[in-house]
C-alpha positions as CSV (number, residue, x, y, z in Angstrom):
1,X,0.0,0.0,0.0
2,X,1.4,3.6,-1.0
3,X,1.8,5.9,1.4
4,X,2.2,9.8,2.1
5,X,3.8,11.3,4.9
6,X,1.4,14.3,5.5
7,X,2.2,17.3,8.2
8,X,-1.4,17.5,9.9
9,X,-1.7,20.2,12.2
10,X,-4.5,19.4,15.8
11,X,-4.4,21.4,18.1
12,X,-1.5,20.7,19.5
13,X,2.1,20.8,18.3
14,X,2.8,19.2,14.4
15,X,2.2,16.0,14.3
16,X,3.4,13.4,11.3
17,X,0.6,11.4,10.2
18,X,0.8,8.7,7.5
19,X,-2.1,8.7,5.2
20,X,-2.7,5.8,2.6
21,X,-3.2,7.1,-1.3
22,X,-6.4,5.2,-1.6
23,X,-8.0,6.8,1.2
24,X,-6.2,10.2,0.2
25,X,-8.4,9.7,-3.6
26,X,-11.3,8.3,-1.6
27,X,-11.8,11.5,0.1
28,X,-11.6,13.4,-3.3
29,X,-14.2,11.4,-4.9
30,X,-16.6,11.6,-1.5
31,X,-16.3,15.5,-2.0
32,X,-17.5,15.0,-5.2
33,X,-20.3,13.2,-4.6
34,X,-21.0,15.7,-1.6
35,X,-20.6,13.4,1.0
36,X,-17.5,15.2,2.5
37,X,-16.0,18.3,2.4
38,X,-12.0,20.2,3.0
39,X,-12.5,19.6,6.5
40,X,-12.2,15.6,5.9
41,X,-8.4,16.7,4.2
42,X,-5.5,16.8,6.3
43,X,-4.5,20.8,6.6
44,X,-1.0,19.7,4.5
45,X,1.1,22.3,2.2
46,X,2.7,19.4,0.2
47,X,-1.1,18.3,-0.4
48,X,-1.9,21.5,-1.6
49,X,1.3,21.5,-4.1
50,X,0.9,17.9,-5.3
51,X,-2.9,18.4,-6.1
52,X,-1.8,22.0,-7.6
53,X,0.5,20.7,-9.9
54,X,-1.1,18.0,-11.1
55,X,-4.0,20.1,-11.5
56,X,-2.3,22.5,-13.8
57,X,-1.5,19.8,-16.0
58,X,-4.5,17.4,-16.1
59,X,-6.2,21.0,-16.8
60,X,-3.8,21.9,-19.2
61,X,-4.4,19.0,-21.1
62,X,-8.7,19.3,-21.1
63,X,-8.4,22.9,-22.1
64,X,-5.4,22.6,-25.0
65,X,-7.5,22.7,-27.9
66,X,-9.3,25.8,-27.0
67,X,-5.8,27.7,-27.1
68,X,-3.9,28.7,-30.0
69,X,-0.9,27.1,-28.7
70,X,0.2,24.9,-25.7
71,X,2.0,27.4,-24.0
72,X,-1.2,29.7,-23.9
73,X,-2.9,26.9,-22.5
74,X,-0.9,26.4,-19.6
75,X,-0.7,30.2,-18.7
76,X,-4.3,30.4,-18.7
77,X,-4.4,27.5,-16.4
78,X,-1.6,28.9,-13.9
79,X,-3.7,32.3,-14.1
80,X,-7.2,30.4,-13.3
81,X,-4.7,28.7,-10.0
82,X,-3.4,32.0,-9.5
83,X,-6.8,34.1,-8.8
84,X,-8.3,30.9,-7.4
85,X,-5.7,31.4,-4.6
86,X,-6.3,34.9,-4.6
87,X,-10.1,35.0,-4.2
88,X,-9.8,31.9,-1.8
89,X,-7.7,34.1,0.8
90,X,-9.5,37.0,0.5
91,X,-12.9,35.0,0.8
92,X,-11.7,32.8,4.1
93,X,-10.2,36.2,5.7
94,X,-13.4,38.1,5.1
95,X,-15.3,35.2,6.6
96,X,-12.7,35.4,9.6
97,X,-11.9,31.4,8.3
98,X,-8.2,32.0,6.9
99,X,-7.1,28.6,8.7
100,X,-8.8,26.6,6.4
101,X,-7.1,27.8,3.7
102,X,-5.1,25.0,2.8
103,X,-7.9,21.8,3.3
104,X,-10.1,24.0,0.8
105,X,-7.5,24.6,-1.7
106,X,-6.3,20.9,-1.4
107,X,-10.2,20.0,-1.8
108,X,-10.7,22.2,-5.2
109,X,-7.4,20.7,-6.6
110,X,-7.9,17.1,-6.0
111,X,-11.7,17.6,-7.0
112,X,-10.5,19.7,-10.3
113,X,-7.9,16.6,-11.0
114,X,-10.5,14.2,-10.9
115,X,-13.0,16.0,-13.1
116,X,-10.1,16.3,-15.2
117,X,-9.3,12.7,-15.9
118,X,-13.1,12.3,-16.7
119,X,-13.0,15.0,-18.8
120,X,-10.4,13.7,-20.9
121,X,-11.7,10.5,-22.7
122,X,-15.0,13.1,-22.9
123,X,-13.2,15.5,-25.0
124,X,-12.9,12.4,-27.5
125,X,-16.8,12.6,-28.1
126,X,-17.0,15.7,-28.4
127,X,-19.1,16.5,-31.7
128,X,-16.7,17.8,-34.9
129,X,-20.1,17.6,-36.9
130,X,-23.8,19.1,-35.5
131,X,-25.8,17.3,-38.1
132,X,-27.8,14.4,-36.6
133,X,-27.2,13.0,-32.8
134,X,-25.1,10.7,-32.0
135,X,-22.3,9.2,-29.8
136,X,-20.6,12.2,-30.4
137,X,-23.6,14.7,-29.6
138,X,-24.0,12.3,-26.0
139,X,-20.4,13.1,-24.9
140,X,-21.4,16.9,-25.4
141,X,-24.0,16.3,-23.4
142,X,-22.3,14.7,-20.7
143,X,-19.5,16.9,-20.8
144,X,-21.9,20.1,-20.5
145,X,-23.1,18.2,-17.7
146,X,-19.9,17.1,-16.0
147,X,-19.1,21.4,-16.3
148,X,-21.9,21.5,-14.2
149,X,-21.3,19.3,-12.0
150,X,-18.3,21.1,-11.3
151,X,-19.9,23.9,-10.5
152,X,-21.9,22.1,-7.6
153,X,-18.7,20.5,-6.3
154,X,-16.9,23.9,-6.1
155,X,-20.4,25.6,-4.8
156,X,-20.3,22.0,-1.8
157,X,-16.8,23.2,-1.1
158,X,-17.3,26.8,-0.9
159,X,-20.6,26.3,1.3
160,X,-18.3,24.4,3.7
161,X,-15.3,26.3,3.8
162,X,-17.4,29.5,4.3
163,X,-20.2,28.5,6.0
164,X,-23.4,29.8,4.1
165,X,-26.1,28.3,1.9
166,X,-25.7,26.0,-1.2
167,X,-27.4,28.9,-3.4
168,X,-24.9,31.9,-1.9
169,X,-22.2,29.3,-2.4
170,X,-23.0,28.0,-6.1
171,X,-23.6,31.8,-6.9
172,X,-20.2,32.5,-5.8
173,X,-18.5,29.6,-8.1
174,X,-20.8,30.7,-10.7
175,X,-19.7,34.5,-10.3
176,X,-16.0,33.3,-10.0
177,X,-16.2,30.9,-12.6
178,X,-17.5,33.9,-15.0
179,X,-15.0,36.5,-14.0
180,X,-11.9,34.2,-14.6
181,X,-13.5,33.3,-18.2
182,X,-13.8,37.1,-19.0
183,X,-10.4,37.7,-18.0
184,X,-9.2,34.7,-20.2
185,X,-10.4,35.9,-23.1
186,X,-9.7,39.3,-22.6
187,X,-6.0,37.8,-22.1
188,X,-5.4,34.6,-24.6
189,X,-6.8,34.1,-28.0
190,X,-9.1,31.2,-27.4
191,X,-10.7,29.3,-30.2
């Protein structure tokens, strides 16, 4: 069994705890389904590097095509990780919740990695001809509704992390979710 060594903070002193990798992507996918939230994640800053990284690249990867070249890609995807940081702090401060900082961005970047991976056989469906339904026309579909199933994940996380309603909280992934798109095409030549 593969194990991490993850810093956990109680509240005592710092303790070590070993956490195993299954139950580390169990927890992701019970946030997904909404049956946990960042407070089930250990409070860990290599947890919230390893997620981030390999977010940026499973992201990179699903949004590719869309950019005129790779590198464009991958900016636009270290610029979404950039203001989600941003808005997160200035969120959890204004809530007077800026210890949870960490468990909520580990939470939206394992989540966001494991919509990724689904995303990406998706993305292989997607329809290259609108004329009749088909296979292709379904993965649309699901992928439109994968999108929004994102946006109820991140809404679940934000309602825990700051501790109002589901609505308030999917309004402010929606809103966030928005305002990063405008700013990447204002930015990036998106196709």
């Amino acid at each position: 069994m593969v194990f991490f060594r993850i810093v956990v903070k109680f509240d005592g002193p710092l303790e070590i705890k070993e956490l195993p990798l299954g139950r580390l992507v169990n927890l992701y996918v019970d946030i997904c389904l909404l049956r946990a939230g960042p407070q089930d994640l250990p409070a860990s800053l290599f947890l919230v590097l390893l997620t981030g990284v390999i977010s940026v690249l499973t992201g990179t990867l699903v949004i590719v095509e869309s950019f005129a070249t790779l590198g464009d890609a991958l900016a636009a995807q270290l610029l979404d990780i950039l203001l989600l940081l941003g808005f997160l702090r200035l969120a959890l401060q204004r809530t007077g919740k800026p210890e949870r900082f960490l468990q909520t961005t580990s939470a939206l970047f394992g989540t966001g990695v494991l919509l990724n991976l689904i995303m990406m056989p998706l993305q292989l469906l997607q329809p290259t001809d609108t004329s009749g339904f088909g296979i292709s026309n379904l993965g649309g579909l699901f992928y439109l509704l994968l999108i929004l199933w994102a946006l109820v994940i991140t809404g679940h996380i934000f309602r825990q992390a700051l501790e109002v309603k589901m609505a308030a909280a999917i309004a402010i992934a929606l809103g966030y979710f928005l305002a990063v798109d405008a700013i990447v095409q204002k930015l990036f030549v998106v196709g």
